[in-house]
N, CA, C and O of each residue as an XYZ file, in Angstrom:
304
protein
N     -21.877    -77.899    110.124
C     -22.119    -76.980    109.035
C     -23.530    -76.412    109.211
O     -24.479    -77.165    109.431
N     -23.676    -75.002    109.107
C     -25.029    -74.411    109.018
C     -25.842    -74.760    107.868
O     -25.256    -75.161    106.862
N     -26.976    -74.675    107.870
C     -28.046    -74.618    107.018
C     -28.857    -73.839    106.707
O     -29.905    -73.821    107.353
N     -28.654    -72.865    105.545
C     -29.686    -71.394    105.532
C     -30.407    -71.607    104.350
O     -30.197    -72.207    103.296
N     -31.510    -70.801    104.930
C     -32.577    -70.804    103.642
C     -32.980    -69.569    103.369
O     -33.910    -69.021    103.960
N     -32.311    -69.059    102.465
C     -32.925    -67.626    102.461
C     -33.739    -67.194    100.802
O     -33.776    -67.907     99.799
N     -34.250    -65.973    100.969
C     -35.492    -65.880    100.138
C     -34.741    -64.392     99.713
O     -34.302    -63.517    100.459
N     -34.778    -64.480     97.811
C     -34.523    -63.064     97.615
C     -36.126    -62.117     96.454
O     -37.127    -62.422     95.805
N     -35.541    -61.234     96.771
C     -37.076    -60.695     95.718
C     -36.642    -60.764     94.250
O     -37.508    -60.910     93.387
N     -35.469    -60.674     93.951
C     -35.284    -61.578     92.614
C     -34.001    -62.182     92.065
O     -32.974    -61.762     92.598
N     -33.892    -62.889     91.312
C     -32.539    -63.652     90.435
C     -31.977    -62.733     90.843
O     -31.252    -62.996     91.803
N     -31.992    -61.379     90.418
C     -30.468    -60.286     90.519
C     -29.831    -60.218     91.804
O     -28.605    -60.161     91.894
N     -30.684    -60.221     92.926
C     -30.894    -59.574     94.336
C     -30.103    -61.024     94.886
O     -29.271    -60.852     95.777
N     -30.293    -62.234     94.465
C     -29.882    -63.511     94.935
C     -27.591    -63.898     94.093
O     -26.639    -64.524     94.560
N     -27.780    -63.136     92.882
C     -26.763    -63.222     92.391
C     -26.003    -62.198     93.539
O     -25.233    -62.522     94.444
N     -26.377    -61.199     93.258
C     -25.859    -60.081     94.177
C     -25.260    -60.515     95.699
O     -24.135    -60.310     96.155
N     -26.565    -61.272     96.397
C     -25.720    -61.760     97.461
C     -24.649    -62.909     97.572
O     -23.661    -62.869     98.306
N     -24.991    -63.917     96.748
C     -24.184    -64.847     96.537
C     -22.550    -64.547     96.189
O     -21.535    -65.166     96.506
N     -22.781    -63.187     95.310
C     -21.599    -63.003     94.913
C     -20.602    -61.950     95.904
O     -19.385    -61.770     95.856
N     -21.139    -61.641     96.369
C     -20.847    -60.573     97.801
C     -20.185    -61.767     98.747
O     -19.078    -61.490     99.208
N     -20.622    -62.790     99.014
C     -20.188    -64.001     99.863
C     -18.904    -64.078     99.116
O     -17.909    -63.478     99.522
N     -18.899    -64.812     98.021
C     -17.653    -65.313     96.994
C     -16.475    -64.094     97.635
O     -15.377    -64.263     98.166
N     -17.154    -62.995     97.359
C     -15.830    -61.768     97.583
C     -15.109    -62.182     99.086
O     -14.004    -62.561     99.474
N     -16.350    -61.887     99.637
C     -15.850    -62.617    100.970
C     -14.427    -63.456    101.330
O     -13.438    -62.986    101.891
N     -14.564    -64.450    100.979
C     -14.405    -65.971    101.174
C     -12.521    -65.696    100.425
O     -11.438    -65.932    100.960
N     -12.890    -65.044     98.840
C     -11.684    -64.893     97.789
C     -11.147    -63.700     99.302
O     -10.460    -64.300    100.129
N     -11.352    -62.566     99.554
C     -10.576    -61.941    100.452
C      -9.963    -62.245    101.025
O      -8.860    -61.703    100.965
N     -10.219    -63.585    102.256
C     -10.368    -64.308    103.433
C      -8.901    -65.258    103.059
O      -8.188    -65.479    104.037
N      -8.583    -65.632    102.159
C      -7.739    -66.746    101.448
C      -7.119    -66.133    100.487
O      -6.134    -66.610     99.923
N      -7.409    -65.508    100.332
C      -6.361    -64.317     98.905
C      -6.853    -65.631     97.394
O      -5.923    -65.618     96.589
N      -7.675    -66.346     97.062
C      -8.025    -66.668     95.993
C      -9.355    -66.906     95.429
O     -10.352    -66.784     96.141
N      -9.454    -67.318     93.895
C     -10.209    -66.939     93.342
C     -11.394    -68.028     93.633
O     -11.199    -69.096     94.212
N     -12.704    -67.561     93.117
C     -13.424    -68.993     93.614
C     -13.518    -69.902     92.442
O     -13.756    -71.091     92.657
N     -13.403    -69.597     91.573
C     -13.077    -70.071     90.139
C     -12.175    -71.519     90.848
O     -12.450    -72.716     90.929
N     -11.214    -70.832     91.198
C      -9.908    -72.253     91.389
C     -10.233    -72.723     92.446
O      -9.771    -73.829     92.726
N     -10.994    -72.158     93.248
C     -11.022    -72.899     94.484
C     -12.150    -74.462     94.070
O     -11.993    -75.674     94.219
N     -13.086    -73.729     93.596
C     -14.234    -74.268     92.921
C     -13.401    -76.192     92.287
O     -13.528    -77.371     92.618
N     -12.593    -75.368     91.241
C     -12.293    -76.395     90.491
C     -11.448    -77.504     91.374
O     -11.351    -78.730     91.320
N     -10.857    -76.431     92.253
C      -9.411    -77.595     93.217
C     -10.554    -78.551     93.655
O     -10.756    -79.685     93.221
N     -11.212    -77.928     94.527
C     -12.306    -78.711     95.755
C     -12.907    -80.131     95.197
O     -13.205    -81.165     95.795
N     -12.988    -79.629     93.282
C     -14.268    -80.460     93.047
C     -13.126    -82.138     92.328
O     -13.391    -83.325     92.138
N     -12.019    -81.363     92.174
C     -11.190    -82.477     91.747
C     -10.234    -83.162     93.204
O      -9.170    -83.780     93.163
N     -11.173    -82.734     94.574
C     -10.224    -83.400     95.711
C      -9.263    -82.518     95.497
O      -8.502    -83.178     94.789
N      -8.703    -81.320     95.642
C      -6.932    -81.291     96.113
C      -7.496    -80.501     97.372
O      -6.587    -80.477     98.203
N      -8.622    -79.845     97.857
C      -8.824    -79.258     98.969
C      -9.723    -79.609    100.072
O     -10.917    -79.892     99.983
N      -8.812    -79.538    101.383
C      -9.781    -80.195    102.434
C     -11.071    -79.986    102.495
O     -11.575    -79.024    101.915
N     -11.841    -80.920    103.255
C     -13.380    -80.593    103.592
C     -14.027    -79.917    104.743
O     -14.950    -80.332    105.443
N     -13.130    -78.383    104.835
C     -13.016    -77.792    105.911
C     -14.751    -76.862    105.597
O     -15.096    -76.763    104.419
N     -15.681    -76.265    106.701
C     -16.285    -75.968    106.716
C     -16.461    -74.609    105.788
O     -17.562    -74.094    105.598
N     -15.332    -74.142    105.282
C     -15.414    -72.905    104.866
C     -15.401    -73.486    103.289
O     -16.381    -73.283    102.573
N     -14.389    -74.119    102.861
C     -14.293    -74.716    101.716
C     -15.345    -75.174    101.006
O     -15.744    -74.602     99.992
N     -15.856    -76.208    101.473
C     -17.490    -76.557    101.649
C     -18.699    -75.579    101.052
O     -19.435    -75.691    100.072
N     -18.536    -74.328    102.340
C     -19.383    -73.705    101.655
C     -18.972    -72.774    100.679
O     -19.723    -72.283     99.837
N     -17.886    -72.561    100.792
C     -17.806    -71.758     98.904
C     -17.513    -72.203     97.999
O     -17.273    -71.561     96.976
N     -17.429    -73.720     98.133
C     -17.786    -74.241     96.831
C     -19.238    -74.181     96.434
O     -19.838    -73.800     95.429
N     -19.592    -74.717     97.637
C     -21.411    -74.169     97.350
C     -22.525    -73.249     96.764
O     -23.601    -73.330     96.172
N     -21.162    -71.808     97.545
C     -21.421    -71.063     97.298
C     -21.614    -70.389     95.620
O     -22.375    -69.657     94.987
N     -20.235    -71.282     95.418
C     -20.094    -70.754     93.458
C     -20.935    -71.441     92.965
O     -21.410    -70.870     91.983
N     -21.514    -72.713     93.209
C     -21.877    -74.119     92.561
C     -23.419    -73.109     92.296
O     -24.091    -73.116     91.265
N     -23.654    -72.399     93.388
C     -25.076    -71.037     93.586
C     -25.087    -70.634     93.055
O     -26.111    -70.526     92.380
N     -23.739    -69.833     92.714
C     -23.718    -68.380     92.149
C     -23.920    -69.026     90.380
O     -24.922    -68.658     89.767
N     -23.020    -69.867     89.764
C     -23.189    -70.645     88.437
C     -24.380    -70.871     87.845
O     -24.635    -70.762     86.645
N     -25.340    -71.293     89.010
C     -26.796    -71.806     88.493
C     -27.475    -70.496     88.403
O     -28.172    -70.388     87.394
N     -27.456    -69.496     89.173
C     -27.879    -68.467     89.270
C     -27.814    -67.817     87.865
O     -28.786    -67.353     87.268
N     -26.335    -67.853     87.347
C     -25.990    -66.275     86.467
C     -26.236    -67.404     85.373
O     -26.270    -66.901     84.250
N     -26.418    -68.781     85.373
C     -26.787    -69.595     83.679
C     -28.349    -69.478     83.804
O     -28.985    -69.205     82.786
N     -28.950    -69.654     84.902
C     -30.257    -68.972     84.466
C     -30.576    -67.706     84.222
O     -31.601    -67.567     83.554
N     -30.136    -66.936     84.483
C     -30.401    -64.964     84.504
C     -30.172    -65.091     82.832
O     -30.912    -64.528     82.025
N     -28.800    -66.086     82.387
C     -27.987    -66.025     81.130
C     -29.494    -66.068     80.127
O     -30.193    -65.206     79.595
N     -29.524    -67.506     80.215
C     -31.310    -67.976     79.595
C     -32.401    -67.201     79.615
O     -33.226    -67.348     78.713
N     -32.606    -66.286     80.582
C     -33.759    -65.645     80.661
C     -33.894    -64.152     79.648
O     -34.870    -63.537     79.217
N     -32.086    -63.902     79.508
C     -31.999    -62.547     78.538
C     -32.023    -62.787     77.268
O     -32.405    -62.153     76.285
N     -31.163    -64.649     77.585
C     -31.326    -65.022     75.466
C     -32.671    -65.018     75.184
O     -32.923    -64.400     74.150
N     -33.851    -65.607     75.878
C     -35.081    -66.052     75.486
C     -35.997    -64.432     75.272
O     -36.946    -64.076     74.573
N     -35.046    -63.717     76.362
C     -36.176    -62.038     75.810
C     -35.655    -61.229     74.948
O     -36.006    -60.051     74.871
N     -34.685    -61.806     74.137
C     -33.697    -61.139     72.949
C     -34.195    -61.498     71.613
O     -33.604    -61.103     70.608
């Protein structure tokens, strides 16, 4: 499995890519990452390298858009 570290210039720019991946991945398999997310995390899906990382990938994208979430309640 690869290991990337990448740097965005902000929350939006990092959601943006993360979620561009997700599209990816949902294309690639014809499903959602929502379910994939949930299958993976309850075991029904292998621990194939791709799986892996888009669970990761959402597990990213989640932390991402609940902080962006927090940052609009707190400037509201």
């Amino acid at each position: 499995m690869r290991k990337e570290h990448l740097e965005y210039d902000s929350p939006v720019d990092a959601l943006v890519a993360v979620a561009k991946r997700l599209s990816h991945y949902e294309g690639q398999f014809g499903m959602r990452s929502e379910e994939v997310f949930n299958q993976y995390s309850k075991g029904n899906l292998e621990d194939s390298v791709e799986f892996v990382e888009w669970a990761n990938s959402y597990r990213h994208f989640l932390a991402i858009h609940s902080d962006l979430a927090r940052r609009i309640d707190d400037a509201a």
